[in-house]
KEBA-334526 format. One record per residue (C-alpha): x, y, z. Coordinates in steps of 0.02 Angstrom, whole numbers, plus 32768, in hexadecimal, padded with zeros to 4 digits. Layout:
// KEBA-334526
XYZ ...
// end
This chain:
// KEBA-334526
C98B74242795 CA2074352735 CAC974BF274B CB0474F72686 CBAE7538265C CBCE757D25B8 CC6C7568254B CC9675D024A2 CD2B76202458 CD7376D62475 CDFB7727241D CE21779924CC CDDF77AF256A CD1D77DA2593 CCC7783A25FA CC1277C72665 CBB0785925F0 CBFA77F62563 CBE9775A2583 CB45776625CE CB11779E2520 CB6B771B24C1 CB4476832531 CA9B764324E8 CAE1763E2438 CB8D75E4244C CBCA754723DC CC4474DD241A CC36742623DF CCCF73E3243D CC6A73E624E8 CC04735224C1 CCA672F62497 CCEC732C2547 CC5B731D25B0 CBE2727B255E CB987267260D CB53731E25FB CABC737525A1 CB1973CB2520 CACC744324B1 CB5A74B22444 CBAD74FA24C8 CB4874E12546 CB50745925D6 CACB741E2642 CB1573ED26EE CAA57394276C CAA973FC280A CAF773682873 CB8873692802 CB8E742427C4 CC40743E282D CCA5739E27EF CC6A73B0273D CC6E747B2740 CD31746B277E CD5973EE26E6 CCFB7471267D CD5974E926B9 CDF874A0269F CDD6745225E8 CD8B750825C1 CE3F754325E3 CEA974BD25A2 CE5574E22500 CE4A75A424E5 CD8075AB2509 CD3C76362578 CCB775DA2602 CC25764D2634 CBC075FC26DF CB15765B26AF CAD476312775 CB73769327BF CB9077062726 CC4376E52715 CCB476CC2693 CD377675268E CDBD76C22614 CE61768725DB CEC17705261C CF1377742675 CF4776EE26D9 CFA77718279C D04E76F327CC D034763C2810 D02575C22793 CFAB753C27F0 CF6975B22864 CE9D75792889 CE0B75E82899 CDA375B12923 CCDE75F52956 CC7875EB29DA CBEB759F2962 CC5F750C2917 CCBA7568288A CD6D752A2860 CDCB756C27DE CE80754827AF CF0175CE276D CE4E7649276F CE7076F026FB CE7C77872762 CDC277D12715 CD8977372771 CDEF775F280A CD9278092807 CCEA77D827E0 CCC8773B2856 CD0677C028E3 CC71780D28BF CBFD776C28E9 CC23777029AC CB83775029FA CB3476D12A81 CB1D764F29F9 CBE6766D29D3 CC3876922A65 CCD8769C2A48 CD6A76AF29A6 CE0D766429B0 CEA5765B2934 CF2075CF2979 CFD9759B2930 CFCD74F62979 D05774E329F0 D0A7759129EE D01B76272A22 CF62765B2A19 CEE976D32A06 CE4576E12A3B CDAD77412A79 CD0177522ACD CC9577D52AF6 CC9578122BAA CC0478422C15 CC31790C2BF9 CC1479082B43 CCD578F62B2E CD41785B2B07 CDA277FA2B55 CE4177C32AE1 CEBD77562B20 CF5377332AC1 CFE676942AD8 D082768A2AB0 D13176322B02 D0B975E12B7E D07976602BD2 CFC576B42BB5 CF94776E2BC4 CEF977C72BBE CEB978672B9E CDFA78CB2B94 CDF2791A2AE4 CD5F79912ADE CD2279762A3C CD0B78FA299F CD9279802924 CDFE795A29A4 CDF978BA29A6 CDF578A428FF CE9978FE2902 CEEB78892984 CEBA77E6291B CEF078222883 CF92785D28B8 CFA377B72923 CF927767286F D00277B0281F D08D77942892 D083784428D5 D09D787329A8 D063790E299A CFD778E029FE D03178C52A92 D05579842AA1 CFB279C72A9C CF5779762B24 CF6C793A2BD4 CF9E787E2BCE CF7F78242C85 
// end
């Protein structure tokens, strides 16, 4: 059983619709170069499952080092170039073994949207200086619990828009947050 990633060029940002569309028929020679341990095919990679999350995050990264937009056809994500958050470094971490560095906000969004009890949990972390992260809580809430200057707080957020709201303002060095919910 194999995991496959997909690699290609985009002049802008796209939309899953997109790249679900575009992802069978992608061309991009380089990856064999990058990845000879790999079934490459265009710009397509074959990942064996027992190393689909070291491989995917050097996929990830060489995807974004060079310009290339990386669709992950079993999540349906993309990853785009940009717009990027605040925190240059920051990691985007999943329940399910997902790790992304400097993720574009679209992603930010979308994997929000992949909560479930095979992904547990999303987190956005600035390695030593604050966090971000979330579950889903037993009253068909969340539970988001955000670090900074050592000390954690937590708040229930009813509902995935809001969320979605928090982490992207989180990311792009926004409080805003703060105000609009009870933080314990």
């Amino acid at each position: 059983m194999s995991f496959v990633l997909a690699v290609w060029r985009e002049s802008e940002p796209i939309s899953r619709a997109v790249a679900r569309e575009r992802y069978l028929h992608v061309d991009t020679p380089v990856l064999k170069e990058r990845f000879p341990d790999e079934e490459v095919s265009g710009g397509l990679i074959r990942i064996q499952v027992e190393r689909a999350d070291e491989v995917s995050r050097a996929v990830f990264a060489f995807a974004r080092d060079e310009g290339l937009v990386c669709y992950d056809p079993q999540r349906d994500l993309v990853h785009n170039r940009e717009p990027l958050g605040a925190y240059p470094g920051i990691q985007l971490h999943t329940g399910d073994g997902m790790v992304v560095i400097d993720p574009d906000l679209g992603l930010v969004h979308d994997v929000l949207g992949t909560m479930s009890a095979q992904n547990p949990f999303v987190a956005l972390v600035a390695f030593g200086r604050h966090f971000m992260q979330v579950s889903p809580d037993e009253q068909g809430g969340f539970e988001v619990e955000f670090k900074e200057g050592g000390s954690i707080r937590a708040a229930r957020v009813p509902g995935l828009t809001d969320v979605r709201a928090c982490f992207l303002s989180y990311a792009s060095g926004d409080r805003s947050f703060l105000n609009a919910y009870d933080w314990a």
